[in-house]
VEXNUBA-630466 format. One line per 10 residues: number of its first residue (from 1); for each residue x, y, z of N, C-alpha, C, O, CB. Coordinates in pm, 1 decimal, decimal comma. Each point is the difference from the previous one (the first is absolute). Glycine has a CB too. Example, Ala and Ser with C-alpha at 12.3 -4.5 7.8 and 13.67 -1.06 7.14 Angstrom:
BEGIN
1> 1319,0/-569,0/780,0/-89,0/119,0/0,0/90,0/120,0/0,0/103,6/-1,9/66,5/-292,8/-115,4/58,1  154,2/222,3/-196,6/82,0/119,0/6,0/-77,0/109,0/73,0/50,9/110,8/16,9/67,5/-173,6/-231,4
% end
This chain:
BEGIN
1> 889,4/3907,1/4007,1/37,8/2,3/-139,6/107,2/-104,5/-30,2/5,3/-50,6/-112,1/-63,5/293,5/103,7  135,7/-273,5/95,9/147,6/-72,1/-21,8/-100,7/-178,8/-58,7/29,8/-42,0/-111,8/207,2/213,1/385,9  -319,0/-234,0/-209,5/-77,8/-105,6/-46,9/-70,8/26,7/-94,0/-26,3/-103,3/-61,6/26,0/25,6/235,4  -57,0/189,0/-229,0/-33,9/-0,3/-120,5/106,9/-24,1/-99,6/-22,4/-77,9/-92,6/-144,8/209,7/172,6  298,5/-63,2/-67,6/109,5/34,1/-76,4/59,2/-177,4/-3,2/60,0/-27,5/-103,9/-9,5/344,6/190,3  -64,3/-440,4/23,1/109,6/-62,3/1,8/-145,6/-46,5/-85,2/29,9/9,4/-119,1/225,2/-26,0/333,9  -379,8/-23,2/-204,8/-68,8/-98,7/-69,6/-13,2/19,0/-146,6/-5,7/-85,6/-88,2/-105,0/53,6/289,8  106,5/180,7/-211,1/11,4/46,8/-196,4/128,4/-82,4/-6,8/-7,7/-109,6/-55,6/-87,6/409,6/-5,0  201,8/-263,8/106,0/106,1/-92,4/-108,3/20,3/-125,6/70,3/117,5/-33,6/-14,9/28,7/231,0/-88,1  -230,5/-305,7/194,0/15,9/-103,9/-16,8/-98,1/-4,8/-156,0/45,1/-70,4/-90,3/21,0/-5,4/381,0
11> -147,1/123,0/-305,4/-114,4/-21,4/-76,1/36,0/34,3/-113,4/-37,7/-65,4/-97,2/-112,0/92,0/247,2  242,8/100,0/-166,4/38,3/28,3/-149,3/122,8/-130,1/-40,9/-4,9/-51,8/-111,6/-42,5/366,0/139,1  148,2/-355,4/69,8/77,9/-109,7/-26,7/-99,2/-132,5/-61,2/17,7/-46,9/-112,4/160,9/145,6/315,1  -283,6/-147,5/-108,0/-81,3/-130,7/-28,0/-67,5/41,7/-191,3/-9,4/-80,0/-93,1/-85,3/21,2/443,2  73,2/150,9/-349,7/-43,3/26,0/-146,9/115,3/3,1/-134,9/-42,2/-27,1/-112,4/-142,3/170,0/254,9  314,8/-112,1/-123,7/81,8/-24,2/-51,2/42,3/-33,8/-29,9/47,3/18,4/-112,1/-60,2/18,3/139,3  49,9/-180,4/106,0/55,5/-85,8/-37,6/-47,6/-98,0/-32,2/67,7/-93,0/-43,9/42,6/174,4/127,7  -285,3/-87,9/-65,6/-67,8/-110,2/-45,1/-14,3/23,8/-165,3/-36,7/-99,8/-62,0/-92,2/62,1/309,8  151,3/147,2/-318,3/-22,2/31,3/-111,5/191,2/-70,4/-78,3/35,9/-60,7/-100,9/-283,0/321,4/184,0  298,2/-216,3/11,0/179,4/-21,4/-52,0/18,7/-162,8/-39,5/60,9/-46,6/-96,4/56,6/249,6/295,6
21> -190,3/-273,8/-92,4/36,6/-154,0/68,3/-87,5/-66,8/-145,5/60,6/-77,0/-74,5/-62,2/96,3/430,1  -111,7/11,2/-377,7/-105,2/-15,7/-150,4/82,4/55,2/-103,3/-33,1/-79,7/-87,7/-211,4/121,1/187,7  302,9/12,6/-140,2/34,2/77,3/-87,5/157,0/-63,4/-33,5/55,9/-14,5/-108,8/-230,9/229,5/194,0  213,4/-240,7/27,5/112,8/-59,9/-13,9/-16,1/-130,8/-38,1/43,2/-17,3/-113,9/43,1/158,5/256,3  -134,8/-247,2/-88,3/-78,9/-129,4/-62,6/-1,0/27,2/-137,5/104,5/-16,5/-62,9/-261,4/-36,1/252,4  63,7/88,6/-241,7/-43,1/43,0/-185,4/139,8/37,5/-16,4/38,4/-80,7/-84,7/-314,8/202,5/49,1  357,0/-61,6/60,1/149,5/45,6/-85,0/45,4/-93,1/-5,8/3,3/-47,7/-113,5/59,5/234,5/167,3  -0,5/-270,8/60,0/73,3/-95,5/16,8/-10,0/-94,1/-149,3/66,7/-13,0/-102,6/-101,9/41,0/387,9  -139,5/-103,5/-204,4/-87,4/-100,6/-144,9/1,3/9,2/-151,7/35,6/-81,5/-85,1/-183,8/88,5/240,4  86,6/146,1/-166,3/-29,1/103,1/-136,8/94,4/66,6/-61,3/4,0/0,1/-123,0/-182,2/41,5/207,8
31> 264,9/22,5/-13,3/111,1/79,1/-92,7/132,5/-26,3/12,7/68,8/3,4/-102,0/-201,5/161,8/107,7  178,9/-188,8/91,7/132,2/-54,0/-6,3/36,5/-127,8/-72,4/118,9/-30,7/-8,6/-118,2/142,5/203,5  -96,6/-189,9/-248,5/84,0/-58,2/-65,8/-30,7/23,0/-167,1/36,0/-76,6/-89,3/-6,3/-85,5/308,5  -103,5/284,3/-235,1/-17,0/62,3/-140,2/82,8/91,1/-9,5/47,6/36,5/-107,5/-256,0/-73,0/81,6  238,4/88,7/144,8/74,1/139,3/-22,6/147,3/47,6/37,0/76,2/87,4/-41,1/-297,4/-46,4/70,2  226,1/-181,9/109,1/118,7/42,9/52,8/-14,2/53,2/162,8/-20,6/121,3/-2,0/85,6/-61,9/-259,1  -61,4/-101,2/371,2/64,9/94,0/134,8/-8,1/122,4/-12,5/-75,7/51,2/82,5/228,0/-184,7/-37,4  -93,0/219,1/-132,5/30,3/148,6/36,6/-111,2/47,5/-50,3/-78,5/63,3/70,6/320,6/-37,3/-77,0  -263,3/-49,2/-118,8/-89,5/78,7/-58,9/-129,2/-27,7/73,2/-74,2/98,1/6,9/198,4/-93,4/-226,9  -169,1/-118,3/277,5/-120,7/-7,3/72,8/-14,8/51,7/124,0/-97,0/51,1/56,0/78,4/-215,8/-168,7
41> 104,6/148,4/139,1/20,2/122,7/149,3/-15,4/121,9/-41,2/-86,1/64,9/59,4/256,7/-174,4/63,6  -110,2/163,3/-211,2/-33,5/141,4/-73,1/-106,6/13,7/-11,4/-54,8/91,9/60,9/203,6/-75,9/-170,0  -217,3/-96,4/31,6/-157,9/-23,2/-43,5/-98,9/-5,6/92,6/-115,3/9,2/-42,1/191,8/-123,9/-117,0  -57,2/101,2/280,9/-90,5/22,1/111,3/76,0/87,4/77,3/-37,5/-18,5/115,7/-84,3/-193,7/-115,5  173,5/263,0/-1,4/17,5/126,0/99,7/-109,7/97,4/-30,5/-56,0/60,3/91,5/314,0/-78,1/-78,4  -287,4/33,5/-126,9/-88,3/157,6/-55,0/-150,7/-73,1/125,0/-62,7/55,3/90,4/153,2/34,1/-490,1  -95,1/-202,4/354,0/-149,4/-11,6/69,6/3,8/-21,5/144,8/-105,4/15,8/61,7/15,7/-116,9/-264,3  204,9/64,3/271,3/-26,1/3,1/134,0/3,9/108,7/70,1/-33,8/22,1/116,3/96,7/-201,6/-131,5  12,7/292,9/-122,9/32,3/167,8/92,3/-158,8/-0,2/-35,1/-55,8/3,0/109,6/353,1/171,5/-158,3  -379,1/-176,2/-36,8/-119,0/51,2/-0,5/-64,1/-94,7/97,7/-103,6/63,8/18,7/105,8/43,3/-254,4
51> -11,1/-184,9/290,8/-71,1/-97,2/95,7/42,6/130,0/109,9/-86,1/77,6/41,4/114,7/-402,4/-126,7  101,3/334,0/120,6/31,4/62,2/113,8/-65,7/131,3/-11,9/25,6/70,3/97,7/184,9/-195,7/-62,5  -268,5/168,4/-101,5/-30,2/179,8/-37,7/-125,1/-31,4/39,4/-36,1/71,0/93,8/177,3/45,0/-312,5  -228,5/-202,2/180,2/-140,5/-24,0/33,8/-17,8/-77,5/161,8/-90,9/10,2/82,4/45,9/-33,5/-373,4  146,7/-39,4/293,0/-12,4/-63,4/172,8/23,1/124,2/92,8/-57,3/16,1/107,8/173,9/-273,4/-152,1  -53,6/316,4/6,0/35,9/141,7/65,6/-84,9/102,6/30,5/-10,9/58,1/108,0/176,2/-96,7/-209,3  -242,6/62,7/-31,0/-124,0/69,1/0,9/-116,2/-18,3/54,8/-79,0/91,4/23,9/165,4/-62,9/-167,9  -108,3/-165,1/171,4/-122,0/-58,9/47,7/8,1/-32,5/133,7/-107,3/-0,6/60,4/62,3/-80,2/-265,2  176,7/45,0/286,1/4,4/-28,7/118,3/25,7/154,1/66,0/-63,2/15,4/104,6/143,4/-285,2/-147,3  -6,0/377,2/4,5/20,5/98,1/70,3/-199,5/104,2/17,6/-50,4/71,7/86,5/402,1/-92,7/-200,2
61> -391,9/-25,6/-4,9/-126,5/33,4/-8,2/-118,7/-38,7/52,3/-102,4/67,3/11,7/205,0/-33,0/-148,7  -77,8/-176,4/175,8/-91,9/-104,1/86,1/35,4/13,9/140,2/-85,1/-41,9/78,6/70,3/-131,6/-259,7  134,5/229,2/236,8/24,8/-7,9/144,7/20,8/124,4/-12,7/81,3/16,3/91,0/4,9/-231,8/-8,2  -98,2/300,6/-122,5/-4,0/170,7/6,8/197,4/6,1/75,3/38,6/-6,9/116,7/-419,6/85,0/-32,3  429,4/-68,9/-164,9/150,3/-16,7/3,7/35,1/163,8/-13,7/6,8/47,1/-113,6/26,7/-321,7/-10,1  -8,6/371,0/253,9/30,3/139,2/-67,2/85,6/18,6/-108,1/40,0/-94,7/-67,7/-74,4/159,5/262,3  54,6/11,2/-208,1/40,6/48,9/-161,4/144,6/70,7/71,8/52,7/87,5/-68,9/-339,4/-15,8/-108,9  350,1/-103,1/305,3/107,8/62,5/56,9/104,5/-71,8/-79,8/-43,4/-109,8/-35,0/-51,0/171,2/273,4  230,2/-36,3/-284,4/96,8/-83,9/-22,7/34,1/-128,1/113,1/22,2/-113,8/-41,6/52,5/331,8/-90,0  -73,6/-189,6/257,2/47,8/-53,9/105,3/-93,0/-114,7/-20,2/52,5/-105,5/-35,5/41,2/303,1/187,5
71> -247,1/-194,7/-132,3/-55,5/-149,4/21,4/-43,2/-104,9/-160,1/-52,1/-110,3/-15,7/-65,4/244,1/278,2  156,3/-59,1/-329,2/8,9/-64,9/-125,3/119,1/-57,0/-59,1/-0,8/-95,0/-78,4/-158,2/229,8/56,2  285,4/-58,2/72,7/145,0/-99,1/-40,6/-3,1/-75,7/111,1/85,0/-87,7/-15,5/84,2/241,3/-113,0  -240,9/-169,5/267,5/-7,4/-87,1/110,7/-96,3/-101,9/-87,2/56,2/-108,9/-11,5/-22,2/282,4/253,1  -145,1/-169,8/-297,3/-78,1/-111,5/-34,9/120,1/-78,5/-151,4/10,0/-119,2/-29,2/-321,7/270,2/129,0  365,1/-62,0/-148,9/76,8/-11,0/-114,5/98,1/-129,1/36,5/19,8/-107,4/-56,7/-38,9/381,8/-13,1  69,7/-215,5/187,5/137,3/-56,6/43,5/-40,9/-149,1/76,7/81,1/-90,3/-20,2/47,4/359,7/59,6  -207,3/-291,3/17,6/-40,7/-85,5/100,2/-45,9/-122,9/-158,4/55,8/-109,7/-0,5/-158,9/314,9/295,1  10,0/-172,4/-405,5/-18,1/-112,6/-103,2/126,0/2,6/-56,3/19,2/-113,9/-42,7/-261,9/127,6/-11,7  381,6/86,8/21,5/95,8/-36,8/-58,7/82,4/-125,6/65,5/38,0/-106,4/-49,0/-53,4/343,9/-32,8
81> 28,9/-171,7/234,3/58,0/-124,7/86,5/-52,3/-116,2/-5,0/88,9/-82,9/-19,2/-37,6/215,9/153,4  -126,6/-167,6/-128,4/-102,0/-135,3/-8,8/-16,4/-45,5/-120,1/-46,5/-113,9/-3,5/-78,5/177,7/169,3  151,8/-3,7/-288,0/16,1/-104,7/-139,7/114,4/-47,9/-25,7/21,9/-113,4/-42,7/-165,7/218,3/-62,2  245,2/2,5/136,5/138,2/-47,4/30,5/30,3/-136,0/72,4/46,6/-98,4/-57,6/-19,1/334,0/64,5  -71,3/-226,8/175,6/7,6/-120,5/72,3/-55,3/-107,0/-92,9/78,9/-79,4/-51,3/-99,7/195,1/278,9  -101,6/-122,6/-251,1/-67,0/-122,0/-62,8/59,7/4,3/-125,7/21,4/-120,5/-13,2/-242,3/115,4/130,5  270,2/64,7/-235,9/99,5/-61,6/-111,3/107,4/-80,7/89,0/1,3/-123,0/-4,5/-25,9/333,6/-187,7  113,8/-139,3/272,6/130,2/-96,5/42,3/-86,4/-109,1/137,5/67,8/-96,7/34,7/189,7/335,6/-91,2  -384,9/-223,8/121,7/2,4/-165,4/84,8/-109,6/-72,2/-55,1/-28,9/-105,8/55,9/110,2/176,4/183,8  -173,5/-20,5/-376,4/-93,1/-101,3/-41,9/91,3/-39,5/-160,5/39,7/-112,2/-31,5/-318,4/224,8/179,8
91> 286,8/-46,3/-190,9/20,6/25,1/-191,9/140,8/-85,7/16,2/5,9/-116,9/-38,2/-117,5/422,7/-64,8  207,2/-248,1/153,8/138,8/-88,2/-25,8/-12,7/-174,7/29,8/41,9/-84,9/-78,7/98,0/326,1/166,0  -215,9/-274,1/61,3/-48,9/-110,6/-20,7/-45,6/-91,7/-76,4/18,3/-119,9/-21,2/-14,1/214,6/130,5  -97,0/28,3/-162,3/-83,5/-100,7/-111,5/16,1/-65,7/-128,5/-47,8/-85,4/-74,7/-57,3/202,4/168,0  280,3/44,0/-66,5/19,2/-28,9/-183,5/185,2/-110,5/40,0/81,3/-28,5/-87,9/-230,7/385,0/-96,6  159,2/-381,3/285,8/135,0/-74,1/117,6/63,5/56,8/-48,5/45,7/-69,6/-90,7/-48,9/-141,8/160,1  64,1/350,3/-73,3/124,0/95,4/39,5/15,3/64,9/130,4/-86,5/63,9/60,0/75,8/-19,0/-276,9  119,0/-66,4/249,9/51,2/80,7/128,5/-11,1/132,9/-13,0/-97,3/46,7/-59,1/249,1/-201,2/107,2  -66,3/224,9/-1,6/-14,9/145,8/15,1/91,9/97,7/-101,9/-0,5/112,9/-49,1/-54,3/-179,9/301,3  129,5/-50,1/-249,1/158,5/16,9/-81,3/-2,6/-39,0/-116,6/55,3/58,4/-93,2/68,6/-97,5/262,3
101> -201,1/-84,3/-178,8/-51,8/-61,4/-132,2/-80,3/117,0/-124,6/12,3/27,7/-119,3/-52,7/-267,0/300,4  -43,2/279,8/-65,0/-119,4/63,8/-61,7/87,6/188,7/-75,4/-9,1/58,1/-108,1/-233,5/-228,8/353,2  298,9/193,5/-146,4/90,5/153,3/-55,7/78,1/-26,1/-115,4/2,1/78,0/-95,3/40,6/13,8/325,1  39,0/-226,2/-225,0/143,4/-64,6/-106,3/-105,6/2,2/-132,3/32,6/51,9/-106,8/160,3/-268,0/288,1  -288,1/169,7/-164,8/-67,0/-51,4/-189,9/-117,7/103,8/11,3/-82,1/-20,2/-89,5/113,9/-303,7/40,1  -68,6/438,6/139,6/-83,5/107,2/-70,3/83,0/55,6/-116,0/119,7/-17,8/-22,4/-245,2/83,4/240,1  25,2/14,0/-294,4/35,6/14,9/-114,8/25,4/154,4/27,8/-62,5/71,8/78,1/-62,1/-278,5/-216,1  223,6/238,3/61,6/30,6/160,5/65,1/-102,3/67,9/-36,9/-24,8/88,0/82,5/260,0/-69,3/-96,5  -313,7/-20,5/-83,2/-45,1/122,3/-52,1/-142,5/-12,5/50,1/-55,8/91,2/61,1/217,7/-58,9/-272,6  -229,5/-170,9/177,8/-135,5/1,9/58,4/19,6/0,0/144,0/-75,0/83,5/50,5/-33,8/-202,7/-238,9
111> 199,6/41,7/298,5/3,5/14,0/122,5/19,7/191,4/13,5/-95,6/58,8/50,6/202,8/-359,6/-3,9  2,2/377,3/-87,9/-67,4/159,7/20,1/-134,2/52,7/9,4/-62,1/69,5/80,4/227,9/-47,9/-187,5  -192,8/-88,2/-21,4/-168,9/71,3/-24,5/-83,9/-48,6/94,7/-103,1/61,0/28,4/104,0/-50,8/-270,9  43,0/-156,4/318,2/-121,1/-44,7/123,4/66,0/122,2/129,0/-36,8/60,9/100,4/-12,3/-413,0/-160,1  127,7/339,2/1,9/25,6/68,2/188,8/-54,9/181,5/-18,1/-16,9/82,5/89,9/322,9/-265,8/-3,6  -315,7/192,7/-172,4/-40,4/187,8/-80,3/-130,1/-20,4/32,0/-63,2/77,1/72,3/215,2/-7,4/-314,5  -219,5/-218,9/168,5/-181,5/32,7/21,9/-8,2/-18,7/172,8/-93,7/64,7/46,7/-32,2/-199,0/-321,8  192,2/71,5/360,0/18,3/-4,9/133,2/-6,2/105,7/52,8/-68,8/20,8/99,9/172,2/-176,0/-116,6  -32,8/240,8/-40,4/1,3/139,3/62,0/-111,1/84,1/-56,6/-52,9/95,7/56,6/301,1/-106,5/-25,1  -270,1/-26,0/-122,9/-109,3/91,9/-47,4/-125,5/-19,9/66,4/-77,9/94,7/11,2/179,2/-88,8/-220,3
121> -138,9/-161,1/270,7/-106,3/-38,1/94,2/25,8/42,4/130,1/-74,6/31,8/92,6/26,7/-213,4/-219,0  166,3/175,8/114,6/-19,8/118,6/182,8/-63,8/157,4/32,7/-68,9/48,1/89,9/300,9/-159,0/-62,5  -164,8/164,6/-159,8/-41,7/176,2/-21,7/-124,1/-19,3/-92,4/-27,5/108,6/-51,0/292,3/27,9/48,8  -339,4/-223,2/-33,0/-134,6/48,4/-86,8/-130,1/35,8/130,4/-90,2/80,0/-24,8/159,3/-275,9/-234,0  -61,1/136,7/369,6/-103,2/78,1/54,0/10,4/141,2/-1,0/-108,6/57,9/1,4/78,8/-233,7/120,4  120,9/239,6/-123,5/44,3/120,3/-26,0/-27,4/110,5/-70,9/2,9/122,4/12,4/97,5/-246,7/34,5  -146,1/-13,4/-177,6/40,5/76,4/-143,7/-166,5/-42,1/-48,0/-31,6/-1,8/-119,0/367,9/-40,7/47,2  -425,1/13,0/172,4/-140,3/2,6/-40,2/-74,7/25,1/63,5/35,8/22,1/115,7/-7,3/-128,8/-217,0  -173,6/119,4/69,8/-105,0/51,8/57,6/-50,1/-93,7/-8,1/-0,7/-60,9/-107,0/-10,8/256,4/79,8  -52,4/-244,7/143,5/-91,1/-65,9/64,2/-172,7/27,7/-61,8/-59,2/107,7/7,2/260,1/-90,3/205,5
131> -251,2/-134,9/-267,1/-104,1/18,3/-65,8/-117,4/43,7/97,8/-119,6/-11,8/-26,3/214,1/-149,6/-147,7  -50,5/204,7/270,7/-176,1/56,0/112,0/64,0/97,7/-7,2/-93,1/79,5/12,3/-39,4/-232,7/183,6  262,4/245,4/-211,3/45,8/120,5/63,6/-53,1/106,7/-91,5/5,2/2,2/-123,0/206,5/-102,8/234,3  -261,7/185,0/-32,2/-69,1/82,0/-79,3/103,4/79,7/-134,0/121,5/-13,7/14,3/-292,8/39,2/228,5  127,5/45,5/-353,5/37,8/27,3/-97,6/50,6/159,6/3,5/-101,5/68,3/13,4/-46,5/-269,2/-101,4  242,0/268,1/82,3/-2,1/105,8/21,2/-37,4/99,4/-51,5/-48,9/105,9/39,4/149,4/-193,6/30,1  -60,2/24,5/-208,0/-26,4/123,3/-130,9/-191,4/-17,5/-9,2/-62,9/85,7/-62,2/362,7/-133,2/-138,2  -357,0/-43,5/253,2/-135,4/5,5/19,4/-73,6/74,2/77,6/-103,0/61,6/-27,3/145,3/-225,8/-24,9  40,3/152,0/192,9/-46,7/73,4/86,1/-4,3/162,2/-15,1/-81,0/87,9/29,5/148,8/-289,9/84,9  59,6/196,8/-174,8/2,7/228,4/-34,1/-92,9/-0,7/-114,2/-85,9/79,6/38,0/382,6/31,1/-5,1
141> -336,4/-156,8/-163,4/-64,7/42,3/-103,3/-168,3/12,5/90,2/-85,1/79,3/-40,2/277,8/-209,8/-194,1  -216,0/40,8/354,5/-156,4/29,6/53,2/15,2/166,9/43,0/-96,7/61,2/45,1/28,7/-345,5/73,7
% end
């Protein structure tokens, strides 16, 4: 089970952040300079927590991910760690801030809300059902 558990959240991370890394592009291009930094960061948080609710659902459901707390904040925790690493050794690169750079000019309020949907992508395997897992309230009404 422990390789099922580490490949769901390499797999729930690779879906995330390939959705974050796109998504972030279009903000950057598209709204920040209509809207502003904060507010566009605001403005995509709602859709990457829903990216994360459906990556969640579909990978714990595609690799039959038990429904235990233990191997689901393990798949949780293993894609939280790994978007984290790759924001501070791919993203700071790309955007040339250091480490120090990058904390000094986050923005307080949208940098909170990234680190909240962060956490919220660790505990959503948690907080969903896996689209193969059987249905419960289905199963008692047979």
């Amino acid at each position: 089970m422990t390789g099922r558990v580490v490949r769901a959240g390499l797999i729930y991370f690779a879906l995330t952040f390939g959705a974050g890394f796109a998504l972030g592009s279009l903000r950057i291009l598209l709204l920040v300079p209509r809207v502003g930094a904060r507010a566009a960061e605001l403005l995509e948080l709602p859709v990457m927590i829903g990216i994360s609710w459906l990556a969640a659902r579909w990978v714990t459901g595609r690799l039959a991910v038990p429904p235990r707390p233990a191997p689901r904040l393990a798949m949780g925790a293993i894609a939280g760690a790994l978007l984290l690493a790759a924001e501070f050794a791919l993203v700071l690169p790309l955007r040339g801030l250091t480490l120090d750079e990058y904390f000094a000019t986050r923005d307080p309020v949208a940098g909170a809300a990234y680190y909240a949907a962060v956490l919220l992508l660790v505990v959503m395997p948690l907080m969903v059902r896996g689209t193969t897992e059987p249905d419960r309230r289905s199963a008692q009404q047979r």
